[in-house]
C-alpha positions as CSV (number, residue, x, y, z in Angstrom):
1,X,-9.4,30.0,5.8
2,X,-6.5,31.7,4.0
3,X,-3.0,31.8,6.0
4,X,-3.4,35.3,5.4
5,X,-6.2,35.9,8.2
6,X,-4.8,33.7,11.1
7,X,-2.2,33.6,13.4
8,X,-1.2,29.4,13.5
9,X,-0.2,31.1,17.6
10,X,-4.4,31.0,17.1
11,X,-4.1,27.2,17.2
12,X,-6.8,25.3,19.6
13,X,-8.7,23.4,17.1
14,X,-7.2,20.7,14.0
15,X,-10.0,22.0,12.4
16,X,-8.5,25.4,12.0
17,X,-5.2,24.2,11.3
18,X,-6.3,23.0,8.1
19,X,-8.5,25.8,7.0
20,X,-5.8,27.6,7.4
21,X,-3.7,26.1,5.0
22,X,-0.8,24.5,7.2
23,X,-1.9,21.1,8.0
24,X,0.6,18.6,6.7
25,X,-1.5,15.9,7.5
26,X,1.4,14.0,10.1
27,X,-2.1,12.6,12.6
28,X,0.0,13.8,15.9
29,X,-3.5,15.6,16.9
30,X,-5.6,12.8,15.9
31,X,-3.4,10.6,18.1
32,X,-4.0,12.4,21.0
33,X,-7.5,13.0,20.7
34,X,-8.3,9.6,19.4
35,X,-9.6,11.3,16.5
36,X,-9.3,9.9,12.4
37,X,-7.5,10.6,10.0
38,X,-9.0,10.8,6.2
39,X,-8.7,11.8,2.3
40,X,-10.2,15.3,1.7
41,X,-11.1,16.2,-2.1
42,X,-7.3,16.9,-3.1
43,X,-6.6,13.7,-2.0
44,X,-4.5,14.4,1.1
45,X,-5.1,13.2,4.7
46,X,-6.3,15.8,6.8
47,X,-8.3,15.3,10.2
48,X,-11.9,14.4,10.4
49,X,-14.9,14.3,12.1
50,X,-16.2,16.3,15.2
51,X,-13.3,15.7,17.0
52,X,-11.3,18.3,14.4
53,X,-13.4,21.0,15.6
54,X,-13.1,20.5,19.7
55,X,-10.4,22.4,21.2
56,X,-7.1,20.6,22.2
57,X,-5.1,22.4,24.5
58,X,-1.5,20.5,23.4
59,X,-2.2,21.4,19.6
60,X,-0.6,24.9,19.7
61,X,2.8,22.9,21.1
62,X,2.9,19.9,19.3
63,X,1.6,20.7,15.5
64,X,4.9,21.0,13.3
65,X,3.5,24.0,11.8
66,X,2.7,26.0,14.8
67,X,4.0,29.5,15.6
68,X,4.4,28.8,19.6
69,X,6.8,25.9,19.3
70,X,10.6,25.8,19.2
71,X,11.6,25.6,15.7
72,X,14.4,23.3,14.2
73,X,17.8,24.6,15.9
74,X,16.1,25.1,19.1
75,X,15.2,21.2,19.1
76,X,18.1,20.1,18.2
77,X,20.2,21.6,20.7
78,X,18.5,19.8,23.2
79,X,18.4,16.8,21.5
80,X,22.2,17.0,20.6
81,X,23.8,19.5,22.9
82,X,27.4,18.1,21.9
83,X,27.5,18.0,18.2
84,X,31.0,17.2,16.3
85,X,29.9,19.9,13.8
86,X,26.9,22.2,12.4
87,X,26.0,23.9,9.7
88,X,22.7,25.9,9.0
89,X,22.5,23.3,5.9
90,X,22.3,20.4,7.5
91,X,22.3,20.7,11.2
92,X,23.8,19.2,14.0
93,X,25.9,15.9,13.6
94,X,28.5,14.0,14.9
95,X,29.6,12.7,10.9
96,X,28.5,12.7,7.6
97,X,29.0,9.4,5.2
98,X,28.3,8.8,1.5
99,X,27.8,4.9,0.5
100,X,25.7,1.7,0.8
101,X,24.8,-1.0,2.9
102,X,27.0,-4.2,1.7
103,X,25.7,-7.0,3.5
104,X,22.2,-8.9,2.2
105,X,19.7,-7.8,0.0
106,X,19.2,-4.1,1.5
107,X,20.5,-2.4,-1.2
108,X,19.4,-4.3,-4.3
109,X,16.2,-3.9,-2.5
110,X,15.9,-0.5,-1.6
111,X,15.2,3.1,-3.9
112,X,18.9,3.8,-3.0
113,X,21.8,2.3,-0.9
114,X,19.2,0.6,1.8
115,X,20.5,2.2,4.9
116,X,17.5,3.4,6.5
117,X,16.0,-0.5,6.7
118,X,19.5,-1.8,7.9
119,X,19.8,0.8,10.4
120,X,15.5,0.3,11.3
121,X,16.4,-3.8,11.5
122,X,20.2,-3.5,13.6
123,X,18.0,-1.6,16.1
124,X,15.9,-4.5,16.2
125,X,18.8,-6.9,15.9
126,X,20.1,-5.0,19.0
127,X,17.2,-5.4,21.1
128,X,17.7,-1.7,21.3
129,X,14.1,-1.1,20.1
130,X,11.0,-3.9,20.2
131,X,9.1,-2.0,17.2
132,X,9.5,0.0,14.0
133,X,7.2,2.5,13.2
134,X,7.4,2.8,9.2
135,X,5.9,3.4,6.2
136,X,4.8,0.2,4.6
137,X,2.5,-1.5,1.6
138,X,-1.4,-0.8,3.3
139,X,-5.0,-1.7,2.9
140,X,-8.4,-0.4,3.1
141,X,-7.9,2.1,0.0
142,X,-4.5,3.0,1.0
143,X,-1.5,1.9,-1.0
144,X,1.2,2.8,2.2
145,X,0.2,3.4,5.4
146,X,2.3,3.1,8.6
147,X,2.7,0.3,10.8
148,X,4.7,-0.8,13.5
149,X,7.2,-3.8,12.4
150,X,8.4,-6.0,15.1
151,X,10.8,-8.5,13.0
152,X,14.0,-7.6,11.0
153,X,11.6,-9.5,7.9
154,X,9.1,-7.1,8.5
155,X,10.9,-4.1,7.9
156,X,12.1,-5.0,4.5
157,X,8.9,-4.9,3.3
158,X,9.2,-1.4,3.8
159,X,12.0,-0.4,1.7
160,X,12.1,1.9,-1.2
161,X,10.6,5.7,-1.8
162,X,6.6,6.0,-1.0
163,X,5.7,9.4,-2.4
164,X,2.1,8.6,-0.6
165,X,0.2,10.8,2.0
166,X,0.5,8.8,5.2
167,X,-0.3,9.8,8.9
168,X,1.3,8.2,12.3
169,X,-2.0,8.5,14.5
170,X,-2.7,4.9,14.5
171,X,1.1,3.9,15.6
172,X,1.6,6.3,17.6
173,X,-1.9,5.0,19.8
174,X,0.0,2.0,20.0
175,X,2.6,3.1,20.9
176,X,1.0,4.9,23.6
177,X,-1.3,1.8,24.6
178,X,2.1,-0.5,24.3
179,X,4.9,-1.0,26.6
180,X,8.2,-1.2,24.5
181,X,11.1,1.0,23.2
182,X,10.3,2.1,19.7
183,X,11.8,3.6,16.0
184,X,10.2,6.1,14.3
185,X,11.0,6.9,10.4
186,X,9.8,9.7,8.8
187,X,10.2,13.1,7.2
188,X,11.0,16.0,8.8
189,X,7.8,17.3,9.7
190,X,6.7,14.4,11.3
191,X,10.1,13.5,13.3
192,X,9.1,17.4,14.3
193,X,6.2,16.4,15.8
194,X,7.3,13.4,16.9
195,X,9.6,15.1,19.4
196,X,7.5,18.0,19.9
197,X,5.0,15.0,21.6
198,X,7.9,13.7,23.6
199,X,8.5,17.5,25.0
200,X,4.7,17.0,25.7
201,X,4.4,13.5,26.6
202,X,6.2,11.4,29.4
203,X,4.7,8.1,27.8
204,X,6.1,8.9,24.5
205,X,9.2,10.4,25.3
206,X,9.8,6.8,27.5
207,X,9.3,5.0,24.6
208,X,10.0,6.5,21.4
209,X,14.0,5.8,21.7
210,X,14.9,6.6,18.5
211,X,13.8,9.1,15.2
212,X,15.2,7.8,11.5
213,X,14.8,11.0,8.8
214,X,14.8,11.1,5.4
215,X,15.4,13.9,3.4
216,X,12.6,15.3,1.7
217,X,11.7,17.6,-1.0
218,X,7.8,17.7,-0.8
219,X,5.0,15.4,0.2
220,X,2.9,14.3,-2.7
221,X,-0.9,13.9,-2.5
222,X,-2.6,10.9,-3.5
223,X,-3.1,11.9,-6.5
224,X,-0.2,11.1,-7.7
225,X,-1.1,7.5,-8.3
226,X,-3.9,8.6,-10.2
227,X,-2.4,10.8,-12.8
228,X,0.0,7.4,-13.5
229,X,-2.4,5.3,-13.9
230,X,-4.4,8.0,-16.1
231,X,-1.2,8.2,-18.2
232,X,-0.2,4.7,-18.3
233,X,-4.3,3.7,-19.1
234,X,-4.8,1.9,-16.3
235,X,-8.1,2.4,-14.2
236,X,-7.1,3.6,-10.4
237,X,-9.6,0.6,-9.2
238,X,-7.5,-1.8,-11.2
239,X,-4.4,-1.0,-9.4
240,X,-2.7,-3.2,-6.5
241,X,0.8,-1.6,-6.3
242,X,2.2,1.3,-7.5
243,X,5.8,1.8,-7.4
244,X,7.5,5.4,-7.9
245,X,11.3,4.4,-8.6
246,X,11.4,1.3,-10.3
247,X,15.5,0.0,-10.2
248,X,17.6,-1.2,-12.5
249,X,21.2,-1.0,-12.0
250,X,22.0,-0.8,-16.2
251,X,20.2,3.0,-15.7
252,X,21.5,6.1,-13.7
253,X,19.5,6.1,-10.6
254,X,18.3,9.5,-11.5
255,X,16.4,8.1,-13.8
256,X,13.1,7.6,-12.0
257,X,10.6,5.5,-13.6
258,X,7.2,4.6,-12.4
259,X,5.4,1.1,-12.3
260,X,2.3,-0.1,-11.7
261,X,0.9,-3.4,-10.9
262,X,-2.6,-4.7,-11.8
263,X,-5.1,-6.4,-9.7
264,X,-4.9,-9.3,-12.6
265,X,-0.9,-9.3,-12.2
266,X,0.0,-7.3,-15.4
267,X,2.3,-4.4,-15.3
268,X,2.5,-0.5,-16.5
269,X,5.6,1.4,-16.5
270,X,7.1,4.8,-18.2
271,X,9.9,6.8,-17.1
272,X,8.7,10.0,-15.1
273,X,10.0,12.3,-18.2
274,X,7.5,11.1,-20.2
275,X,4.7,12.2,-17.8
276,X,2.9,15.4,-17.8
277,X,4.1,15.4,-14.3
278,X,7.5,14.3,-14.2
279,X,9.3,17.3,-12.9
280,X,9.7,16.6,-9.5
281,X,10.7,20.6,-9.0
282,X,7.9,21.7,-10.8
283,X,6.0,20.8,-7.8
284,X,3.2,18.9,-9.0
285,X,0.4,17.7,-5.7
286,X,2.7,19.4,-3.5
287,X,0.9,20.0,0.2
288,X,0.6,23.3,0.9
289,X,2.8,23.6,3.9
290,X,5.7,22.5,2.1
291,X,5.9,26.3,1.1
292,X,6.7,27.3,4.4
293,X,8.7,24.3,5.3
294,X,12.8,25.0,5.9
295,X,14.1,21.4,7.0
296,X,15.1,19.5,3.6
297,X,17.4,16.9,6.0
298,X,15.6,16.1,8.9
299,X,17.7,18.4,11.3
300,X,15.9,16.9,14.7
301,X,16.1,12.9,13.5
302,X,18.9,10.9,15.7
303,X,20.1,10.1,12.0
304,X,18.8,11.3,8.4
305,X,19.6,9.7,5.3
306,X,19.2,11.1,1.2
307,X,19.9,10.2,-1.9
308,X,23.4,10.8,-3.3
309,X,22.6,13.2,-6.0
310,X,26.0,14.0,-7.6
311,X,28.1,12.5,-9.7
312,X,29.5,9.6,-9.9
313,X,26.7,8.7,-7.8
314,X,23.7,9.6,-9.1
315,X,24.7,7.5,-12.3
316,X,24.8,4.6,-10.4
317,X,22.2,2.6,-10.6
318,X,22.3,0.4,-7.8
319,X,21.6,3.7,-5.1
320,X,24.0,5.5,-3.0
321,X,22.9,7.3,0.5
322,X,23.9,10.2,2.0
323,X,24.0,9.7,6.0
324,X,23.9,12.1,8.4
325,X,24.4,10.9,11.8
326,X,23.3,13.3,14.6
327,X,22.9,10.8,17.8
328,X,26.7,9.5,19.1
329,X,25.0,6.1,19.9
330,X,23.8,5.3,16.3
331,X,27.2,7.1,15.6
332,X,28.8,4.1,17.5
333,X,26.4,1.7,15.8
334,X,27.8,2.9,12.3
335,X,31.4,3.1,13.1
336,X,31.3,-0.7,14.1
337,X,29.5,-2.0,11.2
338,X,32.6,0.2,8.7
339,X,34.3,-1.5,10.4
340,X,32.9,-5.0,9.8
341,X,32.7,-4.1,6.4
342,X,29.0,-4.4,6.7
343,X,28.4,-0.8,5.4
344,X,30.7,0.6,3.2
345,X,30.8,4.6,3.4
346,X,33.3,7.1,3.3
347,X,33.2,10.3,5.2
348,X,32.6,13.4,3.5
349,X,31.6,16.9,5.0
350,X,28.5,19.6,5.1
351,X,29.1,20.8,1.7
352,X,28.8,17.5,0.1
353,X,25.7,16.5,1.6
354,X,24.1,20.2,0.9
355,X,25.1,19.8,-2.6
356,X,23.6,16.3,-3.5
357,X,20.4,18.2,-2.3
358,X,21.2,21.8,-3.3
359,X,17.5,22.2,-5.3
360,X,15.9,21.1,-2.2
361,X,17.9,24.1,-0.3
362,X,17.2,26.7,-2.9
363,X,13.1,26.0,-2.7
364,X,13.5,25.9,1.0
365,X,15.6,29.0,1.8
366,X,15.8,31.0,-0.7
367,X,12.5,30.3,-2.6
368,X,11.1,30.5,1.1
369,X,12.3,33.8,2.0
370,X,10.8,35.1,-1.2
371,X,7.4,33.7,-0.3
372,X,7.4,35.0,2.8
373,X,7.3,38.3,1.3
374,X,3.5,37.6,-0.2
375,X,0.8,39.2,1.1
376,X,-0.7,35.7,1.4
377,X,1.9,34.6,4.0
378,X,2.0,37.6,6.0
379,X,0.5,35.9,9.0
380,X,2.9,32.4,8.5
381,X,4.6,30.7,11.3
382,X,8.5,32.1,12.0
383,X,11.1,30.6,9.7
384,X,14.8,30.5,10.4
385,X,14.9,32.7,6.7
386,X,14.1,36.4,6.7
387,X,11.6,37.7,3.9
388,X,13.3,39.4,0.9
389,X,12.5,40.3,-2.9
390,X,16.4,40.0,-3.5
391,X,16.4,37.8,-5.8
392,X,17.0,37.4,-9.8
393,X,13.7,37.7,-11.8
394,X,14.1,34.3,-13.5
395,X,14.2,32.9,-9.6
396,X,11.2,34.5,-8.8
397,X,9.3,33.7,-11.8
398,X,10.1,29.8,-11.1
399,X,8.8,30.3,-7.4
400,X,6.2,32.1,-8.7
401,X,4.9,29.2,-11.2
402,X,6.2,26.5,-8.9
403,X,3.4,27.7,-6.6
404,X,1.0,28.0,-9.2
405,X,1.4,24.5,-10.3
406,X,1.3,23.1,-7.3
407,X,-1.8,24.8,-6.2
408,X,-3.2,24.3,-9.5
409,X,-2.5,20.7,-9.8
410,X,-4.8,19.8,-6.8
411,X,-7.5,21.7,-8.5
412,X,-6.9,20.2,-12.2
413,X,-7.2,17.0,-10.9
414,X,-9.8,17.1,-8.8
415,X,-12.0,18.1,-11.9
416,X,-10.4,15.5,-13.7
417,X,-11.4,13.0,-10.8
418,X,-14.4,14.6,-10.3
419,X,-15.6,14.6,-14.1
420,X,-14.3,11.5,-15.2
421,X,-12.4,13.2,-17.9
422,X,-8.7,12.6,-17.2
423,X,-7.4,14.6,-20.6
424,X,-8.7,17.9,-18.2
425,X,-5.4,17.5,-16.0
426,X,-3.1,15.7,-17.9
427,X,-3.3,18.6,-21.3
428,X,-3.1,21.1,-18.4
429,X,-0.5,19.9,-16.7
430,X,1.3,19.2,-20.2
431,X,1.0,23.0,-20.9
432,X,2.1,24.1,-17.5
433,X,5.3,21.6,-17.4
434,X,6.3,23.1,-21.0
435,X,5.8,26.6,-19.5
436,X,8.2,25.8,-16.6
437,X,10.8,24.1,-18.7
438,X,11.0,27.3,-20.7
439,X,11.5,29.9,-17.8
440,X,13.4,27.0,-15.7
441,X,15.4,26.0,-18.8
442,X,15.2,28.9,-21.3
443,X,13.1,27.3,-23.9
444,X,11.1,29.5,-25.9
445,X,9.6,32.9,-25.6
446,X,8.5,33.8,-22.2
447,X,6.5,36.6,-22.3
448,X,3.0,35.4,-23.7
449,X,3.4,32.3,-21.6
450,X,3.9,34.0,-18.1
451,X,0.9,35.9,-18.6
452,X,-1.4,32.5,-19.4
453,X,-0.5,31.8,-15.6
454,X,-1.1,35.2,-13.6
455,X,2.8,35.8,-12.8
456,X,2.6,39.1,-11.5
457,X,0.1,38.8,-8.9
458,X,0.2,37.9,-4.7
């Protein structure tokens, strides 16, 4: 079902949630119906089973992308009523720090300056948490799926970026079913719901003690993995471990490059501007409702951390965070470890942070605001944005093709899956990334090329 003929107010069923377009796959529902979680034919975890289609009266106040819940400022001003600053960029906070962790192994080992494992492991260091709820390598034809960590040992394996679908409804049953003061990591639409379940459940909101955000700039379906190992000649089945940023501290750590590793211990690797897909703005296996998504920072996390995407920073190859601490007690736990010289970061303000992720604002506020003027969103959830068509042509056309990729992308490669003919996606996609490096970039004529893709239409 089309966003354009429901209300998510309409909510009752999971079921509905995702034929409507807006289910982001986070497994809140499935946790509290004991319900499963699963791939769907884009490759992205959706709900399930009979249990999708019975009603569930908590669903219209606890999905992230419902229309009757409180949105992003609302839940933040409970959770942090006393905030040293805010800014509609970022959020709430008590400070904002740029840096790395310089103690151990966290950094080398992490995508950037390892701060969300050394904060995940001092909380168990603290005995201020028992578990970890975090994204980790996985099993049963999953590369990452979450798990609950209950050793400073186990968390590391966790580190670096997982641009993987994963879903919480398995840790967040054991959480439930487990006595114990827990950490959840995650992106904003699943710290969201995360809190949206402790507004809704005394169980969870006992034991879920403390929420770790990253910033994000769109969830990736599972196909992802699949178009690498297309392009790098692998077969999927032959692949034990991908990895998305592959680190080297002689390289900028803009410079993403992806890796693979073979079932008979052989590697593949190729920097991400060699593939058909490398634009990470082009949008590429984007989930639908990233569209309608306006938290790039993770605004009701006790703390969110980022990549440091400026200069000098984002030529360093060993990874720099951006911090933003919103809890005073993690604030306290930060402050100490300066201090100690354990972390080194430096203070810096709002506009720093919303400028090492100013592409990540634009797609979510402005490019947001102009999608919410389609016909095809008419019926979405409320925004913090209003709708407009103010905007530059050449930013419309990129939000215009952005969504076309990304919607087209799923389709491509399901064909490509589906056929066995990998050349389908990867020569489409090759045409489609050329087509949005000339309106992004102002290569070529544009004309001819914006009507191959439909442009002009809702």
């Amino acid at each position: 079902m089309p966003i354009s003929t429901m209300s998510s107010a309409e909510f009752t069923r999971p079921a509905e949630v995702v034929r409507a377009g807006l289910c982001i796959g986070c497994g809140a529902c499935a946790a509290q119906s004991g319900g499963t979680m699963g791939f769907d034919r884009f490759a992205q975890l959706k709900p399930q089973g009979e249990w999708a289609e019975r009603p569930n009266p908590l669903l219209a106040r606890t999905c992230p992308f419902s229309a009757s819940i409180p949105n992003e400022d609302q839940i933040a001003a409970d959770l942090f009523p006393v905030p040293e600053a805010a800014d509609a960029r970022i959020g709430r906070f008590q400070a904002a720090y740029v840096g790395a962790v310089a103690e151990g192994e966290y950094r080398a080992n992490g995508s950037s300056g390892g701060l969300v494992s050394w904060v995940a492991a001092e909380l168990l260091r603290r005995g201020l948490v028992d578990g970890v709820a975090h994204v980790a390598p996985g099993a049963d034809g999953r590369f990452f799926r979450y798990r609950i960590s209950r050793t400073v040992e186990q968390v590391s394996e966790g580190a670096k970026s997982r641009y993987y679908p994963v879903e919480m409804s398995e840790v967040l049953a054991e959480i439930a079913a487990t006595p114990g003061r827990y950490a959840v990591v995650g992106v904003p639409c699943f710290i969201k719901a995360v809190n949206l379940l402790r507004r809704n459940d005394p169980v969870l909101r006992e034991r879920i003690g403390y929420t770790l955000g990253l910033f994000c700039g769109h969830m990736k379906s599972a196909r992802l993995v699949e178009s690498f190992a297309w392009q790098l000649g692998a077969p999927l089945e032959d692949v034990a471990r991908p990895e998305y940023r592959l680190k080297n501290p002689d390289r900028p750590a803009s410079w993403y490059t992806a890796h693979l590793t073979l079932k008979d211990g052989t590697t593949r690797q190729q920097d991400w501007w060699h593939l058909c897909d490398g634009d990470w703005g082009a949008g590429f296996f984007m989930n639908a409702p990233c569209n309608l998504c306006d938290d790039v920072m993770a605004e009701t996390a006790d703390i969110a951390f980022g990549d440091a995407w400026v200069e000098p920073y984002s030529s360093d190859g060993r990874g720099t965070n951006v911090v933003v601490v919103r809890a005073p007690e993690l604030h306290e736990i930060v402050r100490a470890a300066i201090g100690q010289s354990r972390l080194e970061l430096s203070p810096v303000d709002a506009d720093f942070i919303a400028n090492t992720q100013a592409a990540g604002l634009r797609q979510r506020r402005e490019g947001l605001a102009y999608r919410l003027s389609w016909r095809r969103y008419r019926h979405a959830p409320p925004k913090r944005v209003a709708a407009t068509t103010d905007l530059p042509l050449k930013r419309k056309l990129i939000y215009r093709l952005r969504h076309h990729i990304s919607a087209g992308s799923h389709r491509m490669a399901w064909l490509a899956h589906r056929t066995g003919r990998p050349a389908i996606y990867v020569r489409w996609a090759r045409a489609m990334l050329g087509l949005y490096g000339a309106v992004t970039y102002g290569r070529g004529r544009l004309g001819a090329m914006l009507a191959r893709v439909g442009l002009g239409s809702n």
